[in-house]
Each structure stands twice: as structure tokens, then as C-alpha cells.
N, C-alpha and C positions, 0 to 999 in steps of 0.2 A: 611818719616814715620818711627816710631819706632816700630822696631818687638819686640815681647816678646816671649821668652821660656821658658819652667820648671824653666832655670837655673835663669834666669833673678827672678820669681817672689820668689826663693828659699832665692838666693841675696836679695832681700827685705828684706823679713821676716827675713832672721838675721840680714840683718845692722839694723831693725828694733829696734828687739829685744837686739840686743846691747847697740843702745841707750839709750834703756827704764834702762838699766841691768845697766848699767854703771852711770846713773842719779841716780837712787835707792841706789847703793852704796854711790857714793857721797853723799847722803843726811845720810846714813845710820852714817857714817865715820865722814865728815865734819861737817854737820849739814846744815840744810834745807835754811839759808839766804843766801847760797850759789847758792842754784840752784834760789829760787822767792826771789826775794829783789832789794834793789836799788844798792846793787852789785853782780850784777849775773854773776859769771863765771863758767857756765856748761861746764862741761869736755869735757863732749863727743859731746858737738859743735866740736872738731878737728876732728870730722869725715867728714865734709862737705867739707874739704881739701880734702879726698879723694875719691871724685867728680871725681875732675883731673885721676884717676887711676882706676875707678870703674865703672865711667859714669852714666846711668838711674837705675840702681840698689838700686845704693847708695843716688841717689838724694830721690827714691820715701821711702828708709829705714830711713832717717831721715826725711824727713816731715812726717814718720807715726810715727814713733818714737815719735818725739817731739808733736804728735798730742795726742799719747797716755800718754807722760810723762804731757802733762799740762789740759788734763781732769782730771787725777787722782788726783794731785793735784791743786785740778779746781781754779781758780783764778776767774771767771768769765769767759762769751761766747768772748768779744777781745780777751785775750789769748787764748783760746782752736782754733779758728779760724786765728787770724794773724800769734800766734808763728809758726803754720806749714808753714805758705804763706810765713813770714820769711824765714824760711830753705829752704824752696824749691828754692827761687830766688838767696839765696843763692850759695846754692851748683850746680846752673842752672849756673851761671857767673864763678866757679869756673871750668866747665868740658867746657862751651867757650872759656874762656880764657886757656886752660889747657898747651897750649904751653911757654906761661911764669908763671908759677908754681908761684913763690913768687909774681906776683903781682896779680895772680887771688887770692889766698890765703887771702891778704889785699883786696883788690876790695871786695872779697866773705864775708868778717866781718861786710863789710859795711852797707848791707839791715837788720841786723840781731839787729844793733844799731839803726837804721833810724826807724825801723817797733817796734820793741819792744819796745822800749826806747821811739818813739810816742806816746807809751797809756800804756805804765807802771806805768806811771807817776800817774796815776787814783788811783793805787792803793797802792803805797808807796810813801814817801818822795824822795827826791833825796836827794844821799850822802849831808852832812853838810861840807863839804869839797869844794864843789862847791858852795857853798854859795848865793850872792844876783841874780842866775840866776833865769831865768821862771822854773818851778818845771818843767816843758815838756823837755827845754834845758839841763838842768841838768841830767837829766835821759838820753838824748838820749849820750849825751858825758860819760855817766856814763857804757851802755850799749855799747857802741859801742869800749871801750876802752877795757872790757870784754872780748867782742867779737872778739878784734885785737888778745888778747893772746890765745883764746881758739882756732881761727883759722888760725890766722897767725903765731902765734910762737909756737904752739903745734902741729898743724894740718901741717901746711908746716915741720917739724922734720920730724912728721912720715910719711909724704908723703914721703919723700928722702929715710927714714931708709926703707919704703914696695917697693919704686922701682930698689931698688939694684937688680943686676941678679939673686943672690945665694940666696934671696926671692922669687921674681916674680916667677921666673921660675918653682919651683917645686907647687908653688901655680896653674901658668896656667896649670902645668901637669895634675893636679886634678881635671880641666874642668872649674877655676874662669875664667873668663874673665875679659879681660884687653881693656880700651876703648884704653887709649894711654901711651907708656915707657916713652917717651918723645921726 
């Protein structure tokens, strides 16, 4: 059973609001085809890597995240309902697997491509790049390659660079909790 405390539901609300903060940007900065489109590489999916380090905190801060970031801008009810389910099994496979870090990391991109890149497709083209595939195939390979670099190659970085000692440590001093160093 999972217990929850202050600190836990605190933990939420800001990896929450991270998310949300750091999508916002990104849209603000890059511009919007970045986050909704047939190439979506949302940034602050590398936070789902830090599953592995965060544990149920961080899982429930990005599925609300993402639940917040894709009402706001609504796509329709598949997104505002899968993208969270996305993240959640996501970063769910990333804090099981947490002992081998880089392969939860790839493993953890994986639902995020399969689920969204599933019914994305409904509402953009797939990249022209991928050409005579099913518009569904196209988008999930589209999404999911996204989703390697957002969480396998950004998200395992910062996993490594937040569990150095001379990190971690003054962080657990200050009451974060830590599910696992490694």
C-alpha cells in the first residue's frame, strides 16, 4: 500500500506545476508544433525519468501535469484523458525498473509513443518524412522517437546529473524524499 504525507502531496503539486511551467515556456519560446503536432517533443516529458528518483510523487506530478497541460490546450477528450494515462504508465515502468536506469528510461518512452501516437494520428498528419505508412503507424514511430529523446536522452542526463551526492544529499536534507540512489 502507498502511504501519503504533506510531503508527498507537496511533491505533486510542484512536479505538477513544473510541468505545466515548463510546457508553457516551451510553447512560449519555441512555438506550439512543438508541444501538439506530428512532432511532438515536450521537454518536460524528461521529468518521467525522474520516476527512478522521486518515486509516486513525481509519477502523480506528471500525469496531473500533463492532464493540465493538454486541457488547456484542449485537443479534444483522447488527449486530455490518454495523454495523462500515457505518463502515468510511464513514469510507473520507469520507478519499477529504477535499478537499471537507462533501460527504464527507453522502456518508460515507450507507452508515451504507443498511447499518444495511437490517436494523434486523428488529429494531425504524420510527419511527410515517413511517407506511404498508415497515418496511425506514422505518428506512433513519430511520437515515440520524440519520446526516446525527451526521456531517454534528456531525462536519463538529468537523472544521473540530480543523483550525484553533492545534489541529493542537501536536497534529502531539506525533507525531499528519495525512493531509490541507485
Amino acid at each position: 500500500m502507498v502511504k501519503i504525507d504533506s510531503r508527498d502531496l507537496t511533491g505533486t503539486a510542484v512536479f505538477a506545476a513544473l510541468y505545466v511551467v515548463i510546457n508553457i515556456v516551451q510553447t512560449v519560446t519555441v512555438g506550439n508544433p512543438t508541444i501538439y503536432g506530428p512532432i511532438q517533443l515536450r521537454l518536460a516529458d524528461f521529468m518521467i525519468a525522474l520516476a527512478a528518483l522521486f518515486g509516486w510523487p513525481l509519477i502523480g506530478g506528471v500525469t496531473i501535469g500533463c492532464f493540465l497541460t493538454n486541457a488547456y490546450y484542449f485537443l479534444g477528450a483522447p488527449d486530455v484523458l490518454l495523454g495523462p494515462i500515457a505518463n502515468f504508465v510511464a513514469a510507473w515502468l520507469v520507478m519499477f525498473l529504477r535499478k537499471r536506469r537507462l533501460l527504464a528510461c527507453v522502456v518508460g518512452a515507450l507507452p508515451i509513443g504507443l498511447i499518444v501516437g495511437g490517436y494523434l494520428w486523428i488529429f494531425f498528419p504524420p510527419p511527410e518524412a515517413l511517407g506511404s505508412l498508415p497515418a496511425w503507424a506514422g505518428m506512433i514511430i513519430s511520437i515515440t522517437v520524440s519520446s526516446l529523446i525527451a526521456v531517454a536522452v534528456i531525462g536519463y542526463l538529468m537523472l544521473t546529473m540530480l543523483s550525484r551526492p553533492n545534489i541529493i544529499k542537501p536536497l534529502k536534507a531539506r525533507g525531499l524524499k528519495v525512493v531509490s540512489e541507485r
